[in-house]
C-alpha positions in Angstrom: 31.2 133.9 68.0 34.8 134.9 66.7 36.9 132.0 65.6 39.8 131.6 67.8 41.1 128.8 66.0 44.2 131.1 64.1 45.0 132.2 67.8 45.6 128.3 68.7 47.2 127.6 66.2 49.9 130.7 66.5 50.5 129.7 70.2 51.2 126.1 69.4 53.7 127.5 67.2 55.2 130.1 69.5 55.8 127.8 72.3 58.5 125.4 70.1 60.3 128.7 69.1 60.3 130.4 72.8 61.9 126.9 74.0 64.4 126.8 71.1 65.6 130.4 72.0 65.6 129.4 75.8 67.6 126.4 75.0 70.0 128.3 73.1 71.0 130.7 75.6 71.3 127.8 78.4 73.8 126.1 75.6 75.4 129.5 75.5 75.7 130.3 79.1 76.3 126.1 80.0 79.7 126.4 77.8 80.9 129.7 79.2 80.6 128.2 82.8 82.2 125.3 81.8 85.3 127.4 80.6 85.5 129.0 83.8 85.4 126.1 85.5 88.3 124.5 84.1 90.3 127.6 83.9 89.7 128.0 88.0 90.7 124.2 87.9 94.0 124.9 85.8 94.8 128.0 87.8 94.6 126.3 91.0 96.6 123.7 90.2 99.4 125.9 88.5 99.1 127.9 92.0 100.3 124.8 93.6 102.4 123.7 91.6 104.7 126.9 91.2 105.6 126.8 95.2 107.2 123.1 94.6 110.7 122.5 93.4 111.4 119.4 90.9 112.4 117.2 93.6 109.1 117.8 95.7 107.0 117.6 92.4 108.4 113.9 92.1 107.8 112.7 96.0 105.1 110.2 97.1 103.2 110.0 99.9 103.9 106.1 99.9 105.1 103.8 97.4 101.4 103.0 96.8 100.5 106.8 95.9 101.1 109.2 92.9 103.2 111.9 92.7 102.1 115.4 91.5 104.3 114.8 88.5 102.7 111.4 88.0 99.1 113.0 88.0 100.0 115.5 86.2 101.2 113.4 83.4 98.3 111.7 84.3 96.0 114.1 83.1 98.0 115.5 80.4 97.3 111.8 78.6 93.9 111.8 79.6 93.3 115.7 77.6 94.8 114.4 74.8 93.0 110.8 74.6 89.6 113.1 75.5 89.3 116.1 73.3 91.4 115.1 70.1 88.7 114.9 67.6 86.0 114.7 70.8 83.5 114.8 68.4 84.3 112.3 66.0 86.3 109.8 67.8 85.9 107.7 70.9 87.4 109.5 73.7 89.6 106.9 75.3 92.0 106.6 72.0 93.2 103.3 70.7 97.2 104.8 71.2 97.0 105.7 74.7 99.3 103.6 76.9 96.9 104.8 80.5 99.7 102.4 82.5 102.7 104.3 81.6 101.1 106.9 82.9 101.3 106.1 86.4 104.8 105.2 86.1 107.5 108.5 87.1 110.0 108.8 84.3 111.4 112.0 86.2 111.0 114.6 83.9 111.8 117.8 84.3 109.1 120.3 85.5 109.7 122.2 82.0 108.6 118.8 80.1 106.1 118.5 82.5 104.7 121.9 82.6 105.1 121.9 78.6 102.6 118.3 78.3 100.7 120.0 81.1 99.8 122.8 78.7 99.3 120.9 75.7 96.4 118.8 77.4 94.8 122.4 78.7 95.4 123.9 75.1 93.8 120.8 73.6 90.6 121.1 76.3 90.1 124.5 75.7 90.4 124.8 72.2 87.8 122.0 71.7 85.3 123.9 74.3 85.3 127.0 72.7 85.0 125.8 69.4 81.9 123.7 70.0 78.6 124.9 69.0 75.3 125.2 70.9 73.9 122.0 69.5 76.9 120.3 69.8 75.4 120.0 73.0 72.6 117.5 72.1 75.1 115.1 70.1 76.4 111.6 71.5 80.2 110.9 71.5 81.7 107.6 73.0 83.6 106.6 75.7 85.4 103.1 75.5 82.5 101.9 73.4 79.7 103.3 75.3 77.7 106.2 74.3 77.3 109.8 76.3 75.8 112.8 75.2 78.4 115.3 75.1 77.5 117.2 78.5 77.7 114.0 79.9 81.4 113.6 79.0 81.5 117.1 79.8 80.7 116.4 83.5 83.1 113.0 83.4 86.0 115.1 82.7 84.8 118.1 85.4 84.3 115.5 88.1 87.9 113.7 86.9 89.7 116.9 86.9 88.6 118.5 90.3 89.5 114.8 92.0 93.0 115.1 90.9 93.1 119.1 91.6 92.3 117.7 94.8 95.1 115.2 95.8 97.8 118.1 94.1 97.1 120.2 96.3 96.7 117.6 99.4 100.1 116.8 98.5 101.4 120.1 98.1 100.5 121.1 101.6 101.6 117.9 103.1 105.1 118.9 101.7 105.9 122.4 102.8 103.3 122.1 105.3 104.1 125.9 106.6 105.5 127.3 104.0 102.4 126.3 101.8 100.7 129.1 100.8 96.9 128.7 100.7 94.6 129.2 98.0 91.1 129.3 99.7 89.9 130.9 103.1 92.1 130.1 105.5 91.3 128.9 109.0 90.2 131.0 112.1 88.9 134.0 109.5 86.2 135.6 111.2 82.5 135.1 109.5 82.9 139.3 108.9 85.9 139.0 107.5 84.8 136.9 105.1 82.0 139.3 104.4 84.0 141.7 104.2 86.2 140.6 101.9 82.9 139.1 99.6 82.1 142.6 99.4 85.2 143.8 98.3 85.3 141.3 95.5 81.6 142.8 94.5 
């Protein structure tokens, strides 16, 4: 009877190496979605933002809520506190003032839009610089450890709730006027295929 021993022996090996490769190119593809994501985020937001003057970029709901500009200075501290040295450092950094965040210094939209891009330049940059297994490292947030998708996902999930109330806000404002920036209402289910296969 042939020995099948060497054949084990080769498959045991070959599995490890087949998952690494698989691995890799989920890493690969992970980070290029992840891109996407938060330039669909930043480009909806901007979309919304550019139909608002100053004044309306500064109103509040209430005296309770946040105004765009406040969120957006919001997030423009939390990009930087996040991704400087996201690696190496915990993410929530030691001189971040979060409170003074939340309070509307009235700005100018250029000083706004000019933080606004620093926090996206400081995201993105740190994205596309990672490396596949980057991925399976732990970084800390406030003390407690995450693996680095995991703070990924934090920031998606953070992001897409504020994208959320900007645009809220901006329609509550020009109400009308707003221009929308998904499907609108009372499109017929054909049009919407239509315009699906179009896109294609």
């Amino acid at each position: 009877m042939q020995d099948q021993s060497h054949k084990n022996i080769f498959k045991r090996k070959e599995k490890p190496i087949l998952r690494r490769v698989f691995l890799s190119h989920f890493e690969k593809e992970y980070l290029s979605i992840i891109i996407q994501q938060f330039s669909h985020f930043k480009q909806r937001a901007e979309l919304g933002i550019e139909q608002l003057s100053e004044d309306e970029l500064h109103w509040k709901p209430s005296e309770e809520s946040n105004s765009i500009a406040i969120i957006m200075k919001h997030l423009s501290g939390n990009m930087h506190s996040r991704w400087v040295d996201f690696l190496s450092t915990d993410g929530e950094k030691s001189y971040r003032n979060r409170d003074s965040e939340f309070i509307d210094d009235y700005q100018p939209k250029e000083k706004l839009m000019q933080n606004w891009e620093e926090g996206w330049n400081l995201l993105f940059s740190t994205l596309e610089n990672l490396k596949e297994n980057d991925l399976l490292r732990t970084v800390t947030l406030r003390g407690q450890p995450l693996s680095v998708i995991q703070a990924i996902e934090t920031e998606v999930a953070h992001i897409s709730y504020h994208l959320g109330q900007i645009l809220y806000i901006g329609k509550q404002l020009k109400d009308k006027e707003w221009v929308i920036l998904s499907i609108p209402k009372n499109v017929s289910e054909n049009g919407i295929r239509k315009s699906i296969h179009i896109k294609r």
